[in-house]
N, C-alpha and C positions, 0 to 999 in steps of 0.2 A: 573462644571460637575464632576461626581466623575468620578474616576479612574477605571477600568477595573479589574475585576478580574481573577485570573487564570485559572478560569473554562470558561469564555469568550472567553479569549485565546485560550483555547483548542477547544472551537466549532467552532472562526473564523479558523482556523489552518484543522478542519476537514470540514468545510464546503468551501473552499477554495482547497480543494484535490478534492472534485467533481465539483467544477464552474467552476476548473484549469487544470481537468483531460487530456484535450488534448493541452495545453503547451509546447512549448519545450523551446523555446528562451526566456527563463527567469532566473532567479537561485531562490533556495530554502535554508532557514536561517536550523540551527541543526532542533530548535524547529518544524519548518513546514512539516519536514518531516518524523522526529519520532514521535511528535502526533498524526498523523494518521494510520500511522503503527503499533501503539499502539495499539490504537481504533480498527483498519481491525481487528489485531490478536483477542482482546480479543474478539470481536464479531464472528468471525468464529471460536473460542474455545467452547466459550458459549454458540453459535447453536451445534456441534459435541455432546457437555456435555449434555446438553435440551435432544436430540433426541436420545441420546445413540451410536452416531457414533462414538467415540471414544470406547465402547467397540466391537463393531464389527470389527473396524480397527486392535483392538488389537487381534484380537482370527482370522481372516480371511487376518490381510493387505490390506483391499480395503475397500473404503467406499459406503455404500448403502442408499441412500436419502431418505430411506423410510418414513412414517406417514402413508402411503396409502400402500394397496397390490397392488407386484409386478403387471406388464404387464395391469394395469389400465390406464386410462384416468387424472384421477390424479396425481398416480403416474407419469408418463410421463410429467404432466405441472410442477409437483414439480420439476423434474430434469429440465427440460427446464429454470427453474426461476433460481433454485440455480445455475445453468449453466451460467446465462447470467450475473448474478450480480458477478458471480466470474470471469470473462473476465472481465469488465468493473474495478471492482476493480485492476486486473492487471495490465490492459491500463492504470488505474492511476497511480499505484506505479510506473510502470517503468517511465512513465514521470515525476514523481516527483523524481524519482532517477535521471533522466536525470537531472533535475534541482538542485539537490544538486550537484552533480559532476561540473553543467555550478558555482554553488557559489564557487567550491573550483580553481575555474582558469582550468578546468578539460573537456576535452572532453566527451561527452555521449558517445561516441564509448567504452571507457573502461566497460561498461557494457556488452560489448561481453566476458568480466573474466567471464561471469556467466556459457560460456562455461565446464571452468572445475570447475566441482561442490564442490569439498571442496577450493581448493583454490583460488579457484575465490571470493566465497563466503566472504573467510575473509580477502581479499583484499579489496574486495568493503565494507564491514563492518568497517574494520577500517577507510576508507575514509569517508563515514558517520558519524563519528565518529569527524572527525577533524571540526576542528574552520571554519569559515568563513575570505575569503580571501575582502580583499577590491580593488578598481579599476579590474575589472574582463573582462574581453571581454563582457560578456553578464549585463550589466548595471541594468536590470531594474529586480525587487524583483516580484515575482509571484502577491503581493498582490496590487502593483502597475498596473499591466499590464491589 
């Protein structure tokens, strides 16, 4: 059977961030948790870029969901949608952040740095950042569970 490729990799890695999304008690490898976090950003770049929300951000500071005129029926399901998949994407990150911290031997609670927003930030970013610990309290690999 042939070997896998990298791009394989990358869809099991992101298709395992939404089968996994409510996980806690697992740990997450570097790879499982920055390929999706890849993925999320550049897809919520590349909707902002598409729709122009990235210039309205820029000239106003707030973002507006438009495609549809304001106080429509549309308008309103578009936010509703883009609403919902951006919650649900958070519920994932944060639990796969939960699970990178459970690989590094690390309680999820340190995820409460997110409290102060710059240096929390690159607290938890460097620890994202570090290797994979072995023998860990939480045993068992997202892709196993």
């Amino acid at each position: 059977m042939a070997q896998p490729t990298k791009l394989t990799h990358w869809f099991i890695y992101y298709w395992e961030f939404w089968s996994k999304a409510f996980i806690f008690n697992a740990t997450a490898t570097r790879s499982q948790y920055w390929i999706p976090w890849l993925i999320n950003n550049v897809l919520f770049f590349g909707y902002g870029f598409i729709t122009g929300q990235w210039q309205h951000f820029a000239k106003y500071g707030s973002v507006r969901l438009g495609l549809a005129p304001p106080n429509s029926l549309v308008h309103a399901i578009i936010i509703l949608l883009v609403m919902t998949i951006l919650l649900i994407t958070a519920i994932g990150q944060f639990t796969s952040r939960a699970r990178r911290l459970h690989d590094l031997n690390l309680s999820n609670w340190l995820i409460l740095l997110l409290i102060f927003p710059l240096a929390g930030n690159l607290v938890l970013f460097i620890l994202n950042l570090m290797p994979s610990k072995t023998n860990t309290r939480w045993g068992m690999n997202q892709s196993n569970y």
